[in-house]
Backbone as CSV, one residue per row, in Angstrom:
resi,resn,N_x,N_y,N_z,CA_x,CA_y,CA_z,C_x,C_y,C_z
1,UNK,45.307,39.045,-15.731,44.979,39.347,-17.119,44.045,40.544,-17.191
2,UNK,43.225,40.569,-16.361,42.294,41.428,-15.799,42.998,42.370,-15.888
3,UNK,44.074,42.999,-15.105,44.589,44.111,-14.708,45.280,44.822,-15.631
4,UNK,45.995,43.699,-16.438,46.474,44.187,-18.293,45.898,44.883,-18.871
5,UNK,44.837,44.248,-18.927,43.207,44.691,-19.761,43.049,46.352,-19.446
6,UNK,42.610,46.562,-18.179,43.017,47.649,-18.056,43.370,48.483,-17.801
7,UNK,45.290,48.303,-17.439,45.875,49.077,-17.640,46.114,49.909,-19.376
8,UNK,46.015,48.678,-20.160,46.109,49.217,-21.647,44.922,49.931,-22.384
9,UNK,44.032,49.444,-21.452,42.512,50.814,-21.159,42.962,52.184,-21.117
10,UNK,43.220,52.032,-19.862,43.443,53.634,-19.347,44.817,54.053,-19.988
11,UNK,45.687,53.615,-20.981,46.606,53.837,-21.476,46.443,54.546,-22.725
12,UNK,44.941,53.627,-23.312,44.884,54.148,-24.916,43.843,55.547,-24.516
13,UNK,43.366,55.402,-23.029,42.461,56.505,-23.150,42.784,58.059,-22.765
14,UNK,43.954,57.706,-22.088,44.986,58.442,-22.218,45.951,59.197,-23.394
15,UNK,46.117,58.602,-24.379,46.591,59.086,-25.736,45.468,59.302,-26.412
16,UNK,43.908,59.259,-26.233,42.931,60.002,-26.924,42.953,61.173,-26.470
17,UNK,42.938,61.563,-25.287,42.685,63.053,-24.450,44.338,63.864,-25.210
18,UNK,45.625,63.176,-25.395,46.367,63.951,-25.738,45.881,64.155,-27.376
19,UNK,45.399,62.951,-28.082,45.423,63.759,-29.829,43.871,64.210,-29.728
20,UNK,43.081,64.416,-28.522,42.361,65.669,-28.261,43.174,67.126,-28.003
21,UNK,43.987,66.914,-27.324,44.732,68.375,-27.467,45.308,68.522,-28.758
22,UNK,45.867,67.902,-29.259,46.676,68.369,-30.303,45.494,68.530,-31.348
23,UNK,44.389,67.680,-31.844,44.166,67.947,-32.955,43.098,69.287,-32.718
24,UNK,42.852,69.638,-31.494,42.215,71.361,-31.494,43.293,72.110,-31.386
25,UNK,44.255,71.936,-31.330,45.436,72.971,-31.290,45.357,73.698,-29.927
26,UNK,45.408,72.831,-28.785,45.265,73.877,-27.795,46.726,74.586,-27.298
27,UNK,46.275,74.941,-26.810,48.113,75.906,-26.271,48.381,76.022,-24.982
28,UNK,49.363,75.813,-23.888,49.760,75.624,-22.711,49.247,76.483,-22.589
29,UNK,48.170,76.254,-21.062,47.333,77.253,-20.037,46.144,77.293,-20.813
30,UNK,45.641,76.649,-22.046,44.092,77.196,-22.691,43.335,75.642,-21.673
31,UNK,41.936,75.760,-21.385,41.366,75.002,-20.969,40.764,74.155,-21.919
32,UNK,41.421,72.686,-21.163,40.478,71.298,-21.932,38.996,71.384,-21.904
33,UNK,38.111,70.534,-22.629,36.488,70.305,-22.176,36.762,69.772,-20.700
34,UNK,35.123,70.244,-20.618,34.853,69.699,-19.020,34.987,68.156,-19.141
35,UNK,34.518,67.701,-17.631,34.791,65.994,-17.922,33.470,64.996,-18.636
36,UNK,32.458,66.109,-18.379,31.600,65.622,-19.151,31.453,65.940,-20.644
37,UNK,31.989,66.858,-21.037,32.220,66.814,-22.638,33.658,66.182,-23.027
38,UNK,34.603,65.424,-22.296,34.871,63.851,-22.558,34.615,63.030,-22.497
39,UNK,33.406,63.154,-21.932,32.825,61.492,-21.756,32.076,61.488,-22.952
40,UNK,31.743,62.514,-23.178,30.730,62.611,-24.502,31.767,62.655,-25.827
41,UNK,32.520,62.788,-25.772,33.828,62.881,-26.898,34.221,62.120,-27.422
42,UNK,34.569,61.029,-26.415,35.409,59.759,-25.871,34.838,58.394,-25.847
43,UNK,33.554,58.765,-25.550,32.566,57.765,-25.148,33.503,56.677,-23.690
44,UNK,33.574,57.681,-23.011,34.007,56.945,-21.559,33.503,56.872,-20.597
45,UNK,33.354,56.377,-19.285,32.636,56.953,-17.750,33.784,58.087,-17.217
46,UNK,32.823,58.808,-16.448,34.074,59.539,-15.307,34.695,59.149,-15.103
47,UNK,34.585,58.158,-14.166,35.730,57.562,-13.264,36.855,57.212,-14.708
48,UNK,36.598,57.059,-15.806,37.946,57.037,-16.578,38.299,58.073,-17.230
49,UNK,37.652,59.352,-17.312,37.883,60.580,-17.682,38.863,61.091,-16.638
50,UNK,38.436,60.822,-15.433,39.796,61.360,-14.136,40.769,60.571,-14.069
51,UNK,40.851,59.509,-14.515,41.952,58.456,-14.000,43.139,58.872,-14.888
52,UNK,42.463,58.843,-16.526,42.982,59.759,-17.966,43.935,60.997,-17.064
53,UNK,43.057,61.541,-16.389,43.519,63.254,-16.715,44.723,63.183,-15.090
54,UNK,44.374,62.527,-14.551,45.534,61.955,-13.021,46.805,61.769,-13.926
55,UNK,46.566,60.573,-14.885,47.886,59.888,-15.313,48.553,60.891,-15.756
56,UNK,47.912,61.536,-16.837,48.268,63.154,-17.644,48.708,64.045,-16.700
57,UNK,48.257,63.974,-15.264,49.045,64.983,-14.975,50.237,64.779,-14.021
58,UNK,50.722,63.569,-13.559,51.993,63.592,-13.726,52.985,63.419,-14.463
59,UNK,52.487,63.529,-15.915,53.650,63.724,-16.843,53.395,65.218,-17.595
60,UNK,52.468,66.060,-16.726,52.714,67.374,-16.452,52.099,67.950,-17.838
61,UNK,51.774,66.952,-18.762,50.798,67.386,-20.195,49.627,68.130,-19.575
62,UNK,48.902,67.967,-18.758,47.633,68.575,-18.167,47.805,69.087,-17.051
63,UNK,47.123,70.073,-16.419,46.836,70.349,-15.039,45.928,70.416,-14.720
64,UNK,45.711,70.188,-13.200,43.800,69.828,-12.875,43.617,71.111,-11.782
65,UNK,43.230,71.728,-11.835,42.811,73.005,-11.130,41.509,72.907,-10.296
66,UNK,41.318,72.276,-9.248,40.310,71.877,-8.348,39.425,73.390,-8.382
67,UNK,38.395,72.950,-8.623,37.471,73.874,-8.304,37.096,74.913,-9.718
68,UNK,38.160,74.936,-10.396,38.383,75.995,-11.866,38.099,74.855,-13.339
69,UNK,39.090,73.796,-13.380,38.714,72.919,-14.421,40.241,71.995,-14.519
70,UNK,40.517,71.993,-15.986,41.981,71.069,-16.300,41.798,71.594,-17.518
71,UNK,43.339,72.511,-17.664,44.319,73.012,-18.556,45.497,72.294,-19.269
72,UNK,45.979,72.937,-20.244,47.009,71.914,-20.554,48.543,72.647,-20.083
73,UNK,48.841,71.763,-19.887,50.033,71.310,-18.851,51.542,71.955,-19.951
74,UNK,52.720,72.343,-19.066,53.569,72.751,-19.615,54.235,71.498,-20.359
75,UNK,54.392,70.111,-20.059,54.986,69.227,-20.407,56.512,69.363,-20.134
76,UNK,56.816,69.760,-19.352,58.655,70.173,-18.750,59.054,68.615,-18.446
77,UNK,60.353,68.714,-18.032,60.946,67.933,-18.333,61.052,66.971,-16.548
78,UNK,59.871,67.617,-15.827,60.191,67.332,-14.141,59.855,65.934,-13.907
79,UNK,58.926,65.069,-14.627,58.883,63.240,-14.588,59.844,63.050,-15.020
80,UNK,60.816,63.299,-15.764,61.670,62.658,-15.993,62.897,62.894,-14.950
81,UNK,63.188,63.810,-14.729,63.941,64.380,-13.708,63.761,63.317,-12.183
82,UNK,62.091,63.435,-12.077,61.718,62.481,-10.789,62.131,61.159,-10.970
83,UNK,61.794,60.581,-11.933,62.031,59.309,-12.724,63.806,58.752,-12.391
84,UNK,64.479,59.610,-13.106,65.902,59.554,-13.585,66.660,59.025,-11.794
85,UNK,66.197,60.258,-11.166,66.687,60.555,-9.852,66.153,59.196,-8.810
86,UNK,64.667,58.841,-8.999,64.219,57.198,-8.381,65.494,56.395,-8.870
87,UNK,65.477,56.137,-10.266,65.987,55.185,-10.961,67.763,55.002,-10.059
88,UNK,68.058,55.922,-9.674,69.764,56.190,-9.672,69.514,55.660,-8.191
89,UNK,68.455,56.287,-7.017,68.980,56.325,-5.429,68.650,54.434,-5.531
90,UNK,67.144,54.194,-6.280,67.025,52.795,-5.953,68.022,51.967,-6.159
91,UNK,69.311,51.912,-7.067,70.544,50.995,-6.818,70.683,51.440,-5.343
92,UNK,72.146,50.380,-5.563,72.545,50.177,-3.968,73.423,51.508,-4.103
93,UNK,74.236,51.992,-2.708,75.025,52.803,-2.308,75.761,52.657,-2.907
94,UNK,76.570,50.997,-3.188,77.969,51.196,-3.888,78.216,51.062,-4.828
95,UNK,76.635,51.199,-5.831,76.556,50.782,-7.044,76.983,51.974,-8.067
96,UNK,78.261,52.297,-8.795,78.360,53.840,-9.319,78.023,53.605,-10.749
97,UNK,77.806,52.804,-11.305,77.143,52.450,-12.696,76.146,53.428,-12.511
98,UNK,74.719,53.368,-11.782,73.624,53.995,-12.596,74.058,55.446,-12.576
99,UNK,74.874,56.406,-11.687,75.149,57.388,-11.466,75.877,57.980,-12.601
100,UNK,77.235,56.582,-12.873,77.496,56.853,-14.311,77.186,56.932,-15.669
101,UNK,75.938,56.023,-15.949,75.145,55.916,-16.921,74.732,57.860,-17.146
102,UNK,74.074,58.015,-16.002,73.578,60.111,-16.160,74.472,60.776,-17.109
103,UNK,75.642,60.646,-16.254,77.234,61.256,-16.530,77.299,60.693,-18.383
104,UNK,77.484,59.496,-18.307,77.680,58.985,-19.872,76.976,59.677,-20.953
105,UNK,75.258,59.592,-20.567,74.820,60.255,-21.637,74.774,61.590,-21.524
106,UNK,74.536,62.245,-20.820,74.903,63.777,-20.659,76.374,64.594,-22.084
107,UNK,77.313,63.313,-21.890,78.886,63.258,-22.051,78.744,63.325,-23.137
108,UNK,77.533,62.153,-23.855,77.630,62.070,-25.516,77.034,63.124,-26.286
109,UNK,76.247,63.152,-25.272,75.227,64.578,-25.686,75.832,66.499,-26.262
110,UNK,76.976,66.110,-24.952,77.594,67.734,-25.108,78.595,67.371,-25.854
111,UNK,79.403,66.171,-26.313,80.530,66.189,-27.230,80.193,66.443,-28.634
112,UNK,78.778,65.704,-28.758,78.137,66.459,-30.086,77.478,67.709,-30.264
113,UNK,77.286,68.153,-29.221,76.769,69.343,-29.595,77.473,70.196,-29.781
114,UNK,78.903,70.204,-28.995,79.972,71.199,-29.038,80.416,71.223,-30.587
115,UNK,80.562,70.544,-30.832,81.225,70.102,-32.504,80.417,70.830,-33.783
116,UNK,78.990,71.162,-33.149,78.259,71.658,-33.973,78.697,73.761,-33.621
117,UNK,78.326,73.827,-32.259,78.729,75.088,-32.062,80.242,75.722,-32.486
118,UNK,80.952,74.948,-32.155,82.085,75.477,-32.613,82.410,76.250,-33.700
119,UNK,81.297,75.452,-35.230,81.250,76.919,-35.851,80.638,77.447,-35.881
120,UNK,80.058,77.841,-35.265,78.608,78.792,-35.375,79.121,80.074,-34.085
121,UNK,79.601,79.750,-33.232,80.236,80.909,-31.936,80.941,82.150,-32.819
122,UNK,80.446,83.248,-32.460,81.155,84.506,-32.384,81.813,84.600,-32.111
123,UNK,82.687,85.934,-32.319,83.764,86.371,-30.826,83.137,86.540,-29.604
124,UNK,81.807,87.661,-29.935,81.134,88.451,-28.613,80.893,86.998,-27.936
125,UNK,80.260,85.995,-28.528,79.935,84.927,-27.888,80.693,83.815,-27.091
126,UNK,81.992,84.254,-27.723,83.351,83.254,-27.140,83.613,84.375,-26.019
127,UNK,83.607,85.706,-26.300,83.722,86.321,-24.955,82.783,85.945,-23.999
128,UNK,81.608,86.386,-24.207,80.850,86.150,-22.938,80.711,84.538,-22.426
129,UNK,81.219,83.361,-23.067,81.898,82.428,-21.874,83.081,82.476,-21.309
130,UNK,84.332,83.409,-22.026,85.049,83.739,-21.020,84.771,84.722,-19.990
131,UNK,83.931,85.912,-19.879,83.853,86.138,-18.861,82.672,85.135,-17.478
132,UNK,82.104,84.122,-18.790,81.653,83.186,-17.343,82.510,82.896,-16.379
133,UNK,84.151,81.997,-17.314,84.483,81.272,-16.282,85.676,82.793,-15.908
134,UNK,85.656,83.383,-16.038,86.006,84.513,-14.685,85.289,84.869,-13.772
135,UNK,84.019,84.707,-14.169,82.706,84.687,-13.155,83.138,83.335,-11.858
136,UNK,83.378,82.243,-12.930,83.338,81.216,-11.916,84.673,80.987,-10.863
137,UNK,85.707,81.952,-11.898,87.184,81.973,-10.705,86.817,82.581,-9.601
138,UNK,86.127,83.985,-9.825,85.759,84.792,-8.690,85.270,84.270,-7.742
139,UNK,84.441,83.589,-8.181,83.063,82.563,-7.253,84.046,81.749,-6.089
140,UNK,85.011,81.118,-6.706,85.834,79.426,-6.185,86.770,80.543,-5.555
141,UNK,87.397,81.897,-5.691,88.506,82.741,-4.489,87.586,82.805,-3.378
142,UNK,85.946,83.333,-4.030,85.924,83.775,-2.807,85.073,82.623,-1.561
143,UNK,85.307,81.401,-2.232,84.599,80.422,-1.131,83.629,79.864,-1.432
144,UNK,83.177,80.600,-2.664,81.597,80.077,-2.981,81.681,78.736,-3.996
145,UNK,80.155,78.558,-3.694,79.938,77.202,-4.746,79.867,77.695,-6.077
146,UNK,80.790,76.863,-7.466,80.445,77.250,-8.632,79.538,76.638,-9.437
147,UNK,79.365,74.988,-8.538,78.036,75.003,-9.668,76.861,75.223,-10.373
148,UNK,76.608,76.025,-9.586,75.444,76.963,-10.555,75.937,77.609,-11.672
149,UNK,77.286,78.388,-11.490,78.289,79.251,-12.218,78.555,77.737,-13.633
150,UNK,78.594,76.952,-12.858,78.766,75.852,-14.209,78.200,75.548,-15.122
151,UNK,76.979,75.531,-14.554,75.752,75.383,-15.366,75.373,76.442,-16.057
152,UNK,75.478,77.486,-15.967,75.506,79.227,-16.711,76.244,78.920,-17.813
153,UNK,77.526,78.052,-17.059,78.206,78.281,-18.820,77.653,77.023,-20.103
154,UNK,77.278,76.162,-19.457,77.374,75.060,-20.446,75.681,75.337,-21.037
155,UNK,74.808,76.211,-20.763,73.677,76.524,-20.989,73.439,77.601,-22.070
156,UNK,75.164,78.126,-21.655,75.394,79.661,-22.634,76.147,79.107,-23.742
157,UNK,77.093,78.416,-23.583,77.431,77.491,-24.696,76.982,77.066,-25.460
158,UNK,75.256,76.697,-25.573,74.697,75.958,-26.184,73.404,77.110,-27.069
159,UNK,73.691,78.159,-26.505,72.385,79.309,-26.923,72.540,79.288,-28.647
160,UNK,73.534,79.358,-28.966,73.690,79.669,-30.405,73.170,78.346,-31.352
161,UNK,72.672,77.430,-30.761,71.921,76.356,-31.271,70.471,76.981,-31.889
162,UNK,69.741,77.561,-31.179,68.424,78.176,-31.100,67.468,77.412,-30.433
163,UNK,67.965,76.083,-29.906,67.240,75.077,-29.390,67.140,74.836,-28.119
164,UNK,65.779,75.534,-27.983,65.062,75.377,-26.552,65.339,73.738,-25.690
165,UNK,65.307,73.222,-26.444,65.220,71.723,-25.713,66.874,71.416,-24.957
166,UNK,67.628,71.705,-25.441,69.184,71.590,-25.388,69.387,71.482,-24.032
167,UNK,68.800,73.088,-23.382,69.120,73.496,-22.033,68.339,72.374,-21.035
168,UNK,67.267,72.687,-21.028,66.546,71.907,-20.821,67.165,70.182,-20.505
169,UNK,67.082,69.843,-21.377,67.525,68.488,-21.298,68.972,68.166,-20.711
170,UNK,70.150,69.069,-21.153,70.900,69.391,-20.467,70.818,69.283,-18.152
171,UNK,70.328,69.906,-18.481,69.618,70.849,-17.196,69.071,69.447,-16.722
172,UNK,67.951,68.763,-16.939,67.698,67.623,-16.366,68.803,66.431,-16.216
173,UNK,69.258,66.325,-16.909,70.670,65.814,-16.141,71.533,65.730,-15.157
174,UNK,71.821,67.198,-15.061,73.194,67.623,-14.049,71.556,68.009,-12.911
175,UNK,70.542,68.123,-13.172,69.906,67.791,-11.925,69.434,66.823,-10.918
176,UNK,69.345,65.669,-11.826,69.645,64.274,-11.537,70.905,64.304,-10.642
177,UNK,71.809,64.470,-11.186,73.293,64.424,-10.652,73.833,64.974,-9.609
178,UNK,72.776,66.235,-9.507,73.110,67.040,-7.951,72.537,66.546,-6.896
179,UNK,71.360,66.041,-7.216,70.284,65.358,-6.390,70.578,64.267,-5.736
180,UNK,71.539,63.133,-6.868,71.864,61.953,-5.648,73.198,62.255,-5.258
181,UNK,73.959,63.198,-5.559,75.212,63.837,-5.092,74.835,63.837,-3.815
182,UNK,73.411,64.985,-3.144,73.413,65.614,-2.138,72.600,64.542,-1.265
183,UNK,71.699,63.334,-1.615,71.160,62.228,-1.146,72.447,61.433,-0.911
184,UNK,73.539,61.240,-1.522,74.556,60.535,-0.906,75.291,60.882,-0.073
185,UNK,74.929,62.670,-0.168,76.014,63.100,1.289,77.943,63.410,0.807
186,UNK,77.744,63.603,-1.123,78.743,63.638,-1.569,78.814,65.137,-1.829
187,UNK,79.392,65.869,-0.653,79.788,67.210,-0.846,80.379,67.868,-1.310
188,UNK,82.360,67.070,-1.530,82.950,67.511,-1.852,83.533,67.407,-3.380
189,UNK,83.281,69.194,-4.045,83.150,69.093,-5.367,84.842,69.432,-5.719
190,UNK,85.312,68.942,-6.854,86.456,69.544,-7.272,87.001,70.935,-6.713
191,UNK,88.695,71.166,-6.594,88.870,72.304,-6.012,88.068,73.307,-7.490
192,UNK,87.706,74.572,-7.032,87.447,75.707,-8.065,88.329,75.686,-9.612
193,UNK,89.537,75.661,-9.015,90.798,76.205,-9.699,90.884,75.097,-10.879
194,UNK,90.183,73.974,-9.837,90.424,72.380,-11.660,89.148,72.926,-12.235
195,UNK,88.023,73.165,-11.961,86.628,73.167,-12.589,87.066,74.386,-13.799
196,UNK,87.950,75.512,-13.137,87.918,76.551,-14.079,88.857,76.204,-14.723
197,UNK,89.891,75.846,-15.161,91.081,75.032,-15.579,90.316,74.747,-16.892
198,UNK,89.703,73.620,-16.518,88.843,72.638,-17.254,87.929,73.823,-18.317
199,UNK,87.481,74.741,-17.985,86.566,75.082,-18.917,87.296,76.687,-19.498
200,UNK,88.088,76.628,-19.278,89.420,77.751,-19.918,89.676,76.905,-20.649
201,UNK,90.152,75.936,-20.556,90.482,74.858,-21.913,89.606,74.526,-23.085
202,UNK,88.180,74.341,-22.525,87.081,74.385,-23.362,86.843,75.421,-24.228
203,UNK,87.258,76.672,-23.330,87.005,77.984,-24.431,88.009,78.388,-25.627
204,UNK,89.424,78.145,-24.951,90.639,77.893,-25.938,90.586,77.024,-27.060
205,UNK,89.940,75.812,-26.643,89.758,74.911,-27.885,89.424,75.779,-29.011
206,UNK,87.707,76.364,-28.631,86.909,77.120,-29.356,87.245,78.348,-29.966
207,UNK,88.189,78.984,-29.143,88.596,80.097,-30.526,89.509,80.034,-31.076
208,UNK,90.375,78.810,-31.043,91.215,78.191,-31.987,90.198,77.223,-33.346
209,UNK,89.194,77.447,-32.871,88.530,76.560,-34.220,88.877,74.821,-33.872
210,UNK,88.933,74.924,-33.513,89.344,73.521,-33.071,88.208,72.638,-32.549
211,UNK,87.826,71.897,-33.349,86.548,70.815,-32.912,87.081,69.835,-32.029
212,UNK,88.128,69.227,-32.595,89.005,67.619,-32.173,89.107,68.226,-30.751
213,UNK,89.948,69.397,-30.271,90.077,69.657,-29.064,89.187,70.394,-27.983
214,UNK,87.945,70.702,-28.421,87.126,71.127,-27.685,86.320,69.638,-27.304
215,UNK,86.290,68.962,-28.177,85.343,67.699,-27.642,86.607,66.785,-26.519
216,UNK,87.652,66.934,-26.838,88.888,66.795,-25.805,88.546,67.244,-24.271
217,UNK,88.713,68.325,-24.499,88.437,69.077,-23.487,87.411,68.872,-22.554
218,UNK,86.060,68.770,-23.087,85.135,68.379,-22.892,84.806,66.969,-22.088
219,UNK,85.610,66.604,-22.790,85.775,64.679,-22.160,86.505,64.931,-21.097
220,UNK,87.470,65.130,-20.724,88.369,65.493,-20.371,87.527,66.300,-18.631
221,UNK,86.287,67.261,-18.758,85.861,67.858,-18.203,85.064,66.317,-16.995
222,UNK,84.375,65.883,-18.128,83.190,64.761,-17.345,84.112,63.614,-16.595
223,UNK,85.555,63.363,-17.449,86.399,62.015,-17.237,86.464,62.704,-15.186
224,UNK,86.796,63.917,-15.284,87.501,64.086,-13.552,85.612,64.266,-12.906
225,UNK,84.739,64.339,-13.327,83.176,64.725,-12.369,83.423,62.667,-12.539
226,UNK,83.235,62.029,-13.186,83.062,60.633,-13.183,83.966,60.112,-12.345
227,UNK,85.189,60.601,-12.079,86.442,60.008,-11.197,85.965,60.578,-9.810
228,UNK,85.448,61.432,-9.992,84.791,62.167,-8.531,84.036,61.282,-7.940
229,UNK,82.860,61.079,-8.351,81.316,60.535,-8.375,81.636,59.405,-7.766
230,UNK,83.112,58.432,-8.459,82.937,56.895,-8.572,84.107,57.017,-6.753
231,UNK,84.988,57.827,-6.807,85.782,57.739,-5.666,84.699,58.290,-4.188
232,UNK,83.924,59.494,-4.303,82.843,59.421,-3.141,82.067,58.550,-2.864
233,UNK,82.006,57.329,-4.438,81.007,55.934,-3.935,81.486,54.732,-2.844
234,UNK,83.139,54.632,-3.437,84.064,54.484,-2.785,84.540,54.931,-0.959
235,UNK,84.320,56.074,-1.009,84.377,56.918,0.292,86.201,57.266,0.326
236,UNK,86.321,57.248,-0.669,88.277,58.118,-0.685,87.368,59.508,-1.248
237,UNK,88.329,60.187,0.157,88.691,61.315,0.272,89.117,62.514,-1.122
């Protein structure tokens, strides 16, 4: 009961130090008070002014700069990323649910978002994802890996949103996904020729105006990475 007590201590004292940042308006990289003008703030001891600013900084709101002070923190998206990626290796090996769960929401995520871009894309802008995935044919002739080339496009796809978070969140996903890919020792990615297939179709949808078939497409894209994922859990070839 003890330990409840305070954990929900150092929890609430923790969300004081953040609506200390917010209600001075500080700005990523400006420096917090020292720890003694939180204790005086806060009315706390040290030892819970550091414990505060520890917890804070692995969820990357703060940074503690030994010797200089504690700044505020970019808040990126990398606990969750760490988080996501624990969450998936701790199932078992042959468990492809949590792997698929990533895949799922990722899936719901870009079928709606596409639906929104679709009208909002240019030409110049429908061009420059077709010359991605010519980028990415080139890549898969000449031997190379395209998923990086993959991720270029579905990042560029999404620019005309204006929304910083998109990529981002995006991005923490399919990083999750590479991560226990390469912890499972699951190397082998689709030939080139289906990956680009797949997202030539995506772009066709799109300058046909076509919502119904870009979110097609789209599905269509994750249905063969999920048939992948679940057959390397499997161990077929």
């Amino acid at each position: 009961m003890r330990r409840m007590s305070g954990e929900t201590r150092n929890s609430r004292i923790q969300r004081q130090v953040v609506q200390l940042i917010l209600d001075r308006k500080l700005r990523v990289g400006e420096s917090l008070p020292t720890e003694t003008e939180l204790m005086a703030d806060l009315g706390i001891s040290r030892n819970s002014v550091r414990e505060a600013l520890k917890a804070l900084q692995a969820l990357d709101i703060v940074e503690i700069r030994h010797g200089f002070g504690t700044y505020v923190g970019h808040a990126s998206l990398t606990p969750l990323i760490d988080g996501l990626t624990f969450r998936t290796l701790a199932r078992h090996e042959d468990d492809t649910d949590a792997l698929a769960e990533i895949l799922q929401v990722r899936e719901v995520l870009e079928e709606g978002l596409i639906s929104r871009v679709a009208v909002l894309l240019t030409e110049a802008e429908l061009d420059r994802l077709e010359v991605a995935v010519d980028r990415m044919e080139e890549a898969g002739r000449a031997g190379h890996d395209v998923a990086e080339l993959d991720g270029e496009f579905h990042e560029l796809l999404y620019a005309s949103l204006g929304n910083a978070l998109v990529p981002q969140l995006l991005g923490a996903f399919w990083t999750v996904f590479r991560r226990v890919a390469r912890a499972r020792g699951w190397t082998d990615d689709p030939a080139p020729e289906v990956t680009v297939r797949r997202h030539r179709d995506i772009v066709s949808a799109l300058r046909a105006r076509d919502v119904e078939g870009a979110q097609r497409a789209m599905a269509v894209h994750f249905r063969g990475i999920e048939s992948r994922s679940a057959q390397e859990s499997r161990g077929v070839g």
